[in-house]
N, C-alpha and C positions, 0 to 999 in steps of 0.2 A: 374475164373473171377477176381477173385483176384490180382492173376498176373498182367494183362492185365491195370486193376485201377492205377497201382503203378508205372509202366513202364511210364503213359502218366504224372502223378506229377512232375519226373524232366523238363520233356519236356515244360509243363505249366508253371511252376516258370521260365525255362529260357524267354520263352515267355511275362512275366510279365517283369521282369528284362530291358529284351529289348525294351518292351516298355515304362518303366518309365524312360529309358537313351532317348530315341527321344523326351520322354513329356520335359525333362529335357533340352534338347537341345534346341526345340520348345520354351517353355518359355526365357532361355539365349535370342535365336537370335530376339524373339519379345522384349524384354528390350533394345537391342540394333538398332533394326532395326524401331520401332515407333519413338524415338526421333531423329534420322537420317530422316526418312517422314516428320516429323513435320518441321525440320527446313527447308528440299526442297520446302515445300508448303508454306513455310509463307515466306521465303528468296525475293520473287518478290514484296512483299505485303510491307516486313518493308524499300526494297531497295524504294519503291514507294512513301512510309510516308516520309520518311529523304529527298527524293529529292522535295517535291510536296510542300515544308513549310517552313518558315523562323523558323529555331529551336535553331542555334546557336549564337549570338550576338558580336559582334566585335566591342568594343566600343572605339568611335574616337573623340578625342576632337577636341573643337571648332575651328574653322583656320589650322584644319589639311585637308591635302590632301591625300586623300589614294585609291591605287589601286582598282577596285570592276570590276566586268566584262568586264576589256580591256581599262578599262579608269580607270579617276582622278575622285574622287568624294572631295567636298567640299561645308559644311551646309553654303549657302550663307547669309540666312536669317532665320528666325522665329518672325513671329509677330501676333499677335489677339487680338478683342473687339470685341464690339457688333457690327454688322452688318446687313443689308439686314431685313428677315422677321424672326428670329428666336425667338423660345419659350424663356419664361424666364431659367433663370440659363443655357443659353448655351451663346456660345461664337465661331467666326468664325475665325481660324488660318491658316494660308497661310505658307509653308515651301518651300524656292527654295533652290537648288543646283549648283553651278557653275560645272561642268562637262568637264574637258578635254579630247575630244576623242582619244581616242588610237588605236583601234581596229575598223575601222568604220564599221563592219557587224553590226551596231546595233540591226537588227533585230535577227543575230543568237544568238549576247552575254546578247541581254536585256530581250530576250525572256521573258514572266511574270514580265516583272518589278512593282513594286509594291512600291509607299510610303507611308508609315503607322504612326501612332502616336504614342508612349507607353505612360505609366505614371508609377508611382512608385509603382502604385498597380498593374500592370501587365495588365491592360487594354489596352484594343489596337481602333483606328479607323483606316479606312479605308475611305481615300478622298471621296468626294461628292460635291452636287452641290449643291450651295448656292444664291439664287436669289437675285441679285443685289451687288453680290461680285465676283468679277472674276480675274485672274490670273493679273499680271502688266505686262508692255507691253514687248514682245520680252521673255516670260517667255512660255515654251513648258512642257506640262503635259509628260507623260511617252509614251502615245501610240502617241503623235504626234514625239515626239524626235526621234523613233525608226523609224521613215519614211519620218523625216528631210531630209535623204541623206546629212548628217553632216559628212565630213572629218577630217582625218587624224589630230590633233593639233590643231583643231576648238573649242571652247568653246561655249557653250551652256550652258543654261539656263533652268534648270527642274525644276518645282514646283506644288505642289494641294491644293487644297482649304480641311478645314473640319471642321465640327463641334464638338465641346469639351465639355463637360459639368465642371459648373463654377469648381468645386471642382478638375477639373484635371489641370487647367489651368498651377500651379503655378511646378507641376514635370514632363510636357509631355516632351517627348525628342523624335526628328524624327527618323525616320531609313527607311532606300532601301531595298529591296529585288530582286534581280535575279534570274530569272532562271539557268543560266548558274552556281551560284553559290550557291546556296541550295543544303547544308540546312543553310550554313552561312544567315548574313544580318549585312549589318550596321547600328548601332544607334550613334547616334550624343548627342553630350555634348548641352546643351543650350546657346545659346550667355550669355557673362556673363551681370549684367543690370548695 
């Protein structure tokens, strides 16, 4: 019986052997093959963030003209005071754009357009509506512009109304946002005073 014991020990140890070379391998191809999963499954998610958000800034000074989804963009204006019914320490700012169109699909190049306010602390608004302050005349918010049916080297007139608190008033600077061009946006220099 002796025999018999001693005979199956090599055969075990190979058996061992062999399968600490598959554990061995096993672990290898999970170290490689988890962070290869991870990026397939987030890759739609981070491609979705960068395009869904104004993330990067291109900043344009004042009286410049500069290409953004198919057209000319240029900060025509920035002006604000106190207006209409607002709480104290706010303040109502109007920003239009002179726009040369380039591209007239506005609706596929403007998609999401969006004008927003920064300041120097990274605060942002987003336009709103203000009672008893409204746009000046012949001046087209974003979602009317994109359904102007405004031609080819027409110039047009984009602007929104928003409220600022007193403390941002003196560093907001405007900026666009596009669909087509997100995750860029343009921010604008302030008129000088």
């Amino acid at each position: 019986m002796t025999a018999v014991s001693t005979d199956l020990e090599p055969a075990a140890d190979e058996g061992r052997e062999t399968e600490k070379k598959w554990r061995r391998r096993g672990l290898a191809a999970l170290a490689i093959l988890l962070p290869l999963t991870l990026a397939e499954t987030s890759y739609d998610s981070v491609r979705e963030w960068l395009h869904g958000d104004d993330l990067i800034a291109r900043d344009v000074e004042f009286g410049q003209s500069v290409p953004f989804g198919g057209s000319e963009w240029r900060l025509a204006d920035l002006r604000g005071g106190k207006a209409g019914r607002l709480p104290d320490h706010a303040f109502a700012v109007i920003a239009t754009f002179a726009v040369t169109v380039g591209d007239p699909d506005l609706q596929k190049q403007w998609l999401g357009c969006k004008v927003i306010l920064t300041d120097a602390a990274g605060r942002r608004w987003l336009s709103d509506f203000i009672s008893g302050v409204g746009l000046p005349d012949g001046v087209m918010n974003c979602t009317s512009a994109i359904f102007s049916g405004a031609k080819k080297g027409e110039i047009i007139t984009v602007g929104e109304t928003f409220i600022v608190p007193e403390d941002a008033i003196k560093t907001i600077r405007p900026a666009v946002g596009l669909g087509s061009e997100r995750p860029w946006f343009l921010r604008f220099q302030r008129p000088p005073k």
